[in-house]
C-alpha positions in Angstrom: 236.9 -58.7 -41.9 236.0 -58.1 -38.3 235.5 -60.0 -34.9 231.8 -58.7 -35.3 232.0 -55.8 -33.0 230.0 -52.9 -33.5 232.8 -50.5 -33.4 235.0 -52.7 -35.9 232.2 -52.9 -38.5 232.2 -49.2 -38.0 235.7 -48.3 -38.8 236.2 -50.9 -41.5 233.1 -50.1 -43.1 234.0 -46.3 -43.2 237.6 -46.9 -44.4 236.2 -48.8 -47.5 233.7 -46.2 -48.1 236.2 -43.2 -48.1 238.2 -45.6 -50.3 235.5 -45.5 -52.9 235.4 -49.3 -54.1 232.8 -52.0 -54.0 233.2 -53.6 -50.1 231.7 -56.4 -48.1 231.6 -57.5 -44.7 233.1 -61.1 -43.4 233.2 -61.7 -40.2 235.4 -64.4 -38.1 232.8 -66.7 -38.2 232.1 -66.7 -42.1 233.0 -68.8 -44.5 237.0 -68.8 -45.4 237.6 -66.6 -48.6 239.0 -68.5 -52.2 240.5 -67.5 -55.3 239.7 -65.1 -56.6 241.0 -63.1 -53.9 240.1 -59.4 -52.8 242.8 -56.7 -53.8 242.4 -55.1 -50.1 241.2 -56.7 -47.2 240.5 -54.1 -44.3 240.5 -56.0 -41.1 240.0 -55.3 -37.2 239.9 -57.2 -34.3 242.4 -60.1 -32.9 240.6 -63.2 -34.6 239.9 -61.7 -37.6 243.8 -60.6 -37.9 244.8 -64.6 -37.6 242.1 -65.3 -40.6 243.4 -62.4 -42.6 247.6 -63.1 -41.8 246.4 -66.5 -43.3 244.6 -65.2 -46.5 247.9 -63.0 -47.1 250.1 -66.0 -47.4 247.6 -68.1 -49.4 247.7 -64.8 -51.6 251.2 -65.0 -52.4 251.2 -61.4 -52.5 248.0 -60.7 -54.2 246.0 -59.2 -51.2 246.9 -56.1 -49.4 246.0 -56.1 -45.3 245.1 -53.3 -44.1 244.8 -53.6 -40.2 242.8 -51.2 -38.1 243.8 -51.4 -34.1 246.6 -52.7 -32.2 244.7 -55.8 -32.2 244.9 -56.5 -35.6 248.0 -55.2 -36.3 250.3 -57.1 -34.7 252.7 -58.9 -35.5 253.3 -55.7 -37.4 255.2 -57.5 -40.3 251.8 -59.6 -41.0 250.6 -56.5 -42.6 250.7 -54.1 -45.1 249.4 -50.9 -43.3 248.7 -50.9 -39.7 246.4 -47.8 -38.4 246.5 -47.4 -35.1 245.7 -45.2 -32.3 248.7 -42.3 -31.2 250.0 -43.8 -28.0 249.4 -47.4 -29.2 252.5 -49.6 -28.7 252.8 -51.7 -32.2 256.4 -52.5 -32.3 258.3 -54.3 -29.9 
C-alpha cells in the first residue's frame, strides 16, 4: 500500500518479492480492503500509513504492518516492523 510514488512502489514491491508470496499493489486512492484480510500488508508513504493503521485495527490482529520509511512508520506503536533509514529519528 503506497502513496503512488515511484520510489515507494519500488521498495514495497521488492520487499514482497524477496518475501516470496503472492503481492499486489493498492494505492491511497484504491478502493478500502474487506475481509478477508491480507496476512502482511507492506506499506510506505504518510497517507497510505493512516489507511493501513486503520486496516490493523479493523483486523483485530489478523494483519501484520510492515512500514517502510519514517513516513510510514510513525507513530511507531501503529506497527508491527518499521524499516527505516540509519539516521532516521522514529521514536520520540
Amino acid at each position: 500500500l503506497t502513496d503512488g510514488q515511484p520510489d515507494q512502489e519500488r521498495e514495497t514491491g521488492a520487499l514482497a518479492q524477496a518475501l516470496g508470496g503472492a503481492s499486489a499493489s493498492f494505492g491511497s486512492d484504491s478502493p478500502p480492503l474487506s475481509p478477508p484480510w491480507p496476512e502482511l500488508l507492506i506499506v510506505a508513504g504518510r497517507h497510505a500509513a493512516e489507511r493501513a493503521r486503520r486496516l490493523r485495527r479493523d483486523a483485530h490482529g489478523h494483519c501484520l504492518v510492515v512500514a517502510i520509511g519514517q513516513a510510514a512508520a510513525v507513530p511507531i506503536d501503529a506497527v508491527d516492523l518499521a524499516v527505516v533509514q540509519r539516521g532516521d529519528a522514529i521514536f520520540p
